[in-house]
C-alpha positions in Angstrom: 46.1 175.8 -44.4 45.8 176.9 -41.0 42.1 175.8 -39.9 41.0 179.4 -37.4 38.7 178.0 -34.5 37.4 180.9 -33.3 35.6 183.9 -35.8 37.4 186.3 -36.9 36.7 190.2 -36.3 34.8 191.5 -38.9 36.6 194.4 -40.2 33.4 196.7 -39.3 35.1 196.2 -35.6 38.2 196.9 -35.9 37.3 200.3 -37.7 35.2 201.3 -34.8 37.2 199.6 -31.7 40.9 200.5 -33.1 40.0 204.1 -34.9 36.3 205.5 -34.4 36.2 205.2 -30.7 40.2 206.0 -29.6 39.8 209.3 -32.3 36.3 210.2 -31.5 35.1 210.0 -34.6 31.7 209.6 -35.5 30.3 207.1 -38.3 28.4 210.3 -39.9 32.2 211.8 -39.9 33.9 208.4 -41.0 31.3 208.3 -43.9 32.4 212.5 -44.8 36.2 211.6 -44.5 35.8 208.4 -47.1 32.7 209.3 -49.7 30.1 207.5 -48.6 27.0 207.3 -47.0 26.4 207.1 -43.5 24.4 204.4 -44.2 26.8 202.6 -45.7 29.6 203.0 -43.2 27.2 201.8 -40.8 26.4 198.8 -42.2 30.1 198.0 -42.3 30.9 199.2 -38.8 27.9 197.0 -37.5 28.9 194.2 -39.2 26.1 194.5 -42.0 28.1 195.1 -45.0 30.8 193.9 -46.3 34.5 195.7 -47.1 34.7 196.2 -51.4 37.8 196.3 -53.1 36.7 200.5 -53.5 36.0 200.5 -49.4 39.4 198.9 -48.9 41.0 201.3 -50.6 38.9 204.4 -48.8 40.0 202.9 -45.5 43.9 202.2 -46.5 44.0 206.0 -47.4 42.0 207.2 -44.8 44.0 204.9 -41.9 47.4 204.7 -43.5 47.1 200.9 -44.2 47.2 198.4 -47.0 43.9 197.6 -49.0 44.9 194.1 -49.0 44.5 194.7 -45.0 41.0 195.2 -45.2 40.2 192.9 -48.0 42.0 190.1 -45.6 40.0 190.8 -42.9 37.3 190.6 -44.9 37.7 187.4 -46.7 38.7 185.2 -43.5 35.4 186.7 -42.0 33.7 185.9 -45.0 35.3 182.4 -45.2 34.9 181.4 -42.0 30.7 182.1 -41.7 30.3 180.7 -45.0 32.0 177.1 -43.6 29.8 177.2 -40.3 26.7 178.7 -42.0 26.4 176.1 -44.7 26.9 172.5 -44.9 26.3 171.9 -48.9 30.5 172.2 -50.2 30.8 169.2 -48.2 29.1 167.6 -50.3 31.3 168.5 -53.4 34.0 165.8 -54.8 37.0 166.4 -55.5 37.9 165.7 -59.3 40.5 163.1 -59.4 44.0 164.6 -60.0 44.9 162.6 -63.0 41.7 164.2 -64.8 42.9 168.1 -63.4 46.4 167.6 -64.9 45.2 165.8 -68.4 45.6 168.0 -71.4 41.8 166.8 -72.6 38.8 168.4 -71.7 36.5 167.1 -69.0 33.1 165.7 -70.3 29.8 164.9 -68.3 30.5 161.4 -68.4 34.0 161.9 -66.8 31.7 163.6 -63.8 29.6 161.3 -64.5 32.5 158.6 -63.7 33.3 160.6 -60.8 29.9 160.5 -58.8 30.2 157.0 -59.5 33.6 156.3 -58.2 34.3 154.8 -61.8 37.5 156.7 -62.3 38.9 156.9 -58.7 42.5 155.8 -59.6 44.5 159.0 -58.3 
C-alpha cells in the first residue's frame, strides 16, 4: 500500500473549491438540490461531517460522479487522521499467520500465547 505523506482533501473541499464556488452556488442551495439540511451540508463543506454512503450517492447524482468517488475521498481522509491522531493500533499484534489460516478456532490462551511471544513460529 502506498503510504500518502501529505493529508488528503477532505471531500467537504473539493465540493466547495471544484463545484460551489466555479457554479456560484450557495451551501443553502447545495443543501435544496440534494435533501438535506443546510446544516448538514455545511458541516461537510467545512470539513465537520463526514460523506455517508446516502451523501455519496446525493453528490454522484447531483455532480455526475461515482459514489465510490466520494466515499474514497472520504475514507483516505478518514484513514489518514485516524493514523496521525492516534498512536494506540500500534500497539496491536499481529496474529501469527499459521493461527489465521488454521481450520480451529482461536482461544484466549492462543492470544494469550501471542502477547507472550509463545507461539511466534510464522
Amino acid at each position: 500500500m502506498r503510504k500518502i505523506k501529505r493529508q488528503p482533501t477532505h471531500p467537504g473541499r473539493i465540493i466547495q473549491e471544484d463545484y460551489l464556488k466555479p457554479l456560484s452556488i450557495t451551501i443553502k442551495t447545495m443543501a435544496e438540490l440534494v435533501g438535506v439540511s443546510r446544516k448538514t451540508m455545511s458541516k461537510i463543506i467545512n470539513g465537520k461531517g463526514s460523506v455517508t454512503p446516502d451523501m455519496a450517492l446525493r453528490l454522484s447524482r447531483a455532480f455526475d460522479t461515482t459514489p465510490d468517488l466520494w466515499l474514497n475521498l472520504q475514507k483516505n481522509y478518514d484513514l489518514w487522521s485516524a493514523e496521525k491522531v492516534s498512536k494506540e493500533w500500534k500497539k496491536v499484534k499481529p496474529i501469527p499467520i499459521y493461527l489465521l489460516h488454521s481450520k480451529g478456532e482461536i482461544n484466549s490462551e492462543q492470544v494469550t500465547g501471542v502477547d507472550r511471544g509463545l507461539l511466534s513460529r510464522s
